[in-house]
C-alpha positions in Angstrom: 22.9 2.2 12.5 20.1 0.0 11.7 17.5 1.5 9.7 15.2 -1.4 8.4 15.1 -5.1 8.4 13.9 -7.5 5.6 10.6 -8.9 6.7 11.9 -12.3 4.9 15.1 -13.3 5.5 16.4 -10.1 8.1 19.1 -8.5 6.4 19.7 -4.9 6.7 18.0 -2.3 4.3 18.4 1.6 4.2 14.7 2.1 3.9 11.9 -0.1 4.3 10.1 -0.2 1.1 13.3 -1.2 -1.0 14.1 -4.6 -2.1 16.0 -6.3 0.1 19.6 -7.0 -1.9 19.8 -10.6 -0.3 17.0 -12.5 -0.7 15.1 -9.6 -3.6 12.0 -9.6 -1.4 10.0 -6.3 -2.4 7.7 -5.2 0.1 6.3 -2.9 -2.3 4.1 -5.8 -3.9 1.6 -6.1 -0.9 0.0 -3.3 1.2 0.2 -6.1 4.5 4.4 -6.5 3.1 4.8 -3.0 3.5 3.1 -1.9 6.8 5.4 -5.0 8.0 8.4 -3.7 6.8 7.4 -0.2 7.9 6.6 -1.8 11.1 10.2 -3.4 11.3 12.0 -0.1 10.3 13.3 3.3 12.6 10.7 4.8 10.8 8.1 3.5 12.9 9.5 5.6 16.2 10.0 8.8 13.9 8.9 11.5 16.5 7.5 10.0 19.5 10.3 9.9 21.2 9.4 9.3 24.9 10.1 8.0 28.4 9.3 4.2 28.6 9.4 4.4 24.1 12.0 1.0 23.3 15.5 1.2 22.2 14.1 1.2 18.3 17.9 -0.1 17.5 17.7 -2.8 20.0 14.3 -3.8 19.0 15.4 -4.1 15.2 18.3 -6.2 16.6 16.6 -8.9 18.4 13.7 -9.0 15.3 16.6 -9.0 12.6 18.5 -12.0 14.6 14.8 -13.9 15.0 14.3 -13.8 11.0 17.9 -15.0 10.4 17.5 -17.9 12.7 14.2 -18.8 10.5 11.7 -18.0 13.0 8.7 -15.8 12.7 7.9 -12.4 13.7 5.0 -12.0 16.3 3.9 -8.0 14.9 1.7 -6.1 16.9 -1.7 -5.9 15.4 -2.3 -2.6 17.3 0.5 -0.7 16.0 0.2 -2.4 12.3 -3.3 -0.8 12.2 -1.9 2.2 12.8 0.8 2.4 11.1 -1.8 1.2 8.2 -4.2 4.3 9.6 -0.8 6.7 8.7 -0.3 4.8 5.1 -4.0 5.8 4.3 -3.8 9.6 5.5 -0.5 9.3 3.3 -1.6 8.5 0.6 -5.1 10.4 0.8 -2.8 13.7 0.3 -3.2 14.9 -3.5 0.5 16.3 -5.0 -1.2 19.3 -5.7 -1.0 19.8 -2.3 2.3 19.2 -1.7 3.2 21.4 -5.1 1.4 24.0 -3.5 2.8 23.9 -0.6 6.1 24.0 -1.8 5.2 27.0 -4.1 3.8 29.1 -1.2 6.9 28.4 0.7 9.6 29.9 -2.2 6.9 32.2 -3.2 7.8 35.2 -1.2 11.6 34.6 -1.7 10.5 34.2 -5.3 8.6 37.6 -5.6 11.3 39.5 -3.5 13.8 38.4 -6.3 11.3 39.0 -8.8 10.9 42.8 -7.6 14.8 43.4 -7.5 15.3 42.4 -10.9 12.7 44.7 -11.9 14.7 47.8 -9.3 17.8 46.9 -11.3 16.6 46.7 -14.7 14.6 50.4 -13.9 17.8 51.5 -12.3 19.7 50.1 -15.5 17.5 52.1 -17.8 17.7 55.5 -15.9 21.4 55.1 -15.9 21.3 54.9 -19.6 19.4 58.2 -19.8 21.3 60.2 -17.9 24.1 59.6 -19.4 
């Protein structure tokens, strides 16, 4: 399955912000290089799945086969703004935010576990005194 395609030279990559291993174009040194490769990748079609939506596969076929022959890519300026848009709100996100988040998800798990460590110690002890 095709996941992402070398804006330079159209080989296959696993991800679009990698390097591509056949010509060592990184998309990561431009912002306009990687909303390109973003826009040239599965990635793009993540979730809006719908009637009338292209085969994403198919799509990255053709572009892949276009680049190889040495042609250009005609991108759609509407959908590179917004996947530019997304970038921005990306980016905009603080990992504070995602640390938090991921503490208040374990956080009750964490406490539960917490308070039966406590049960068994207290349990632990009483047994000791009753002996």
């Amino acid at each position: 399955m095709l996941k992402a395609v070398c804006i330079s030279c159209g080989t296959s990559k696993s991800a679009p912000w990698k390097t591509c291993t056949c010509c060592g174009f990184n998309p990561s040194t431009t912002r306009n290089n990687l909303i390109k490769s973003i826009y040239l990748s599965d990635g793009r079609y993540i979730g809006r799945k719908v009637e009338g939506t292209p085969d994403i596969q198919k799509e990255l076929f053709i572009a892949q086969n276009i680049l190889k022959s040495g042609q250009e890519i005609e991108y759609d300026e509407a959908k590179l703004l917004e996947i530019a848009k997304f970038a921005n709100e990306f980016e905009r996100v603080p990992p504070s935010a995602v640390w938090g988040a991921v503490f208040r998800s374990f956080a009750p798990g964490l406490a539960f576990l917490g308070i039966m460590l406590l049960l068994w110690l207290l349990l632990a002890m009483l047994n000791r005194f009753m002996k």
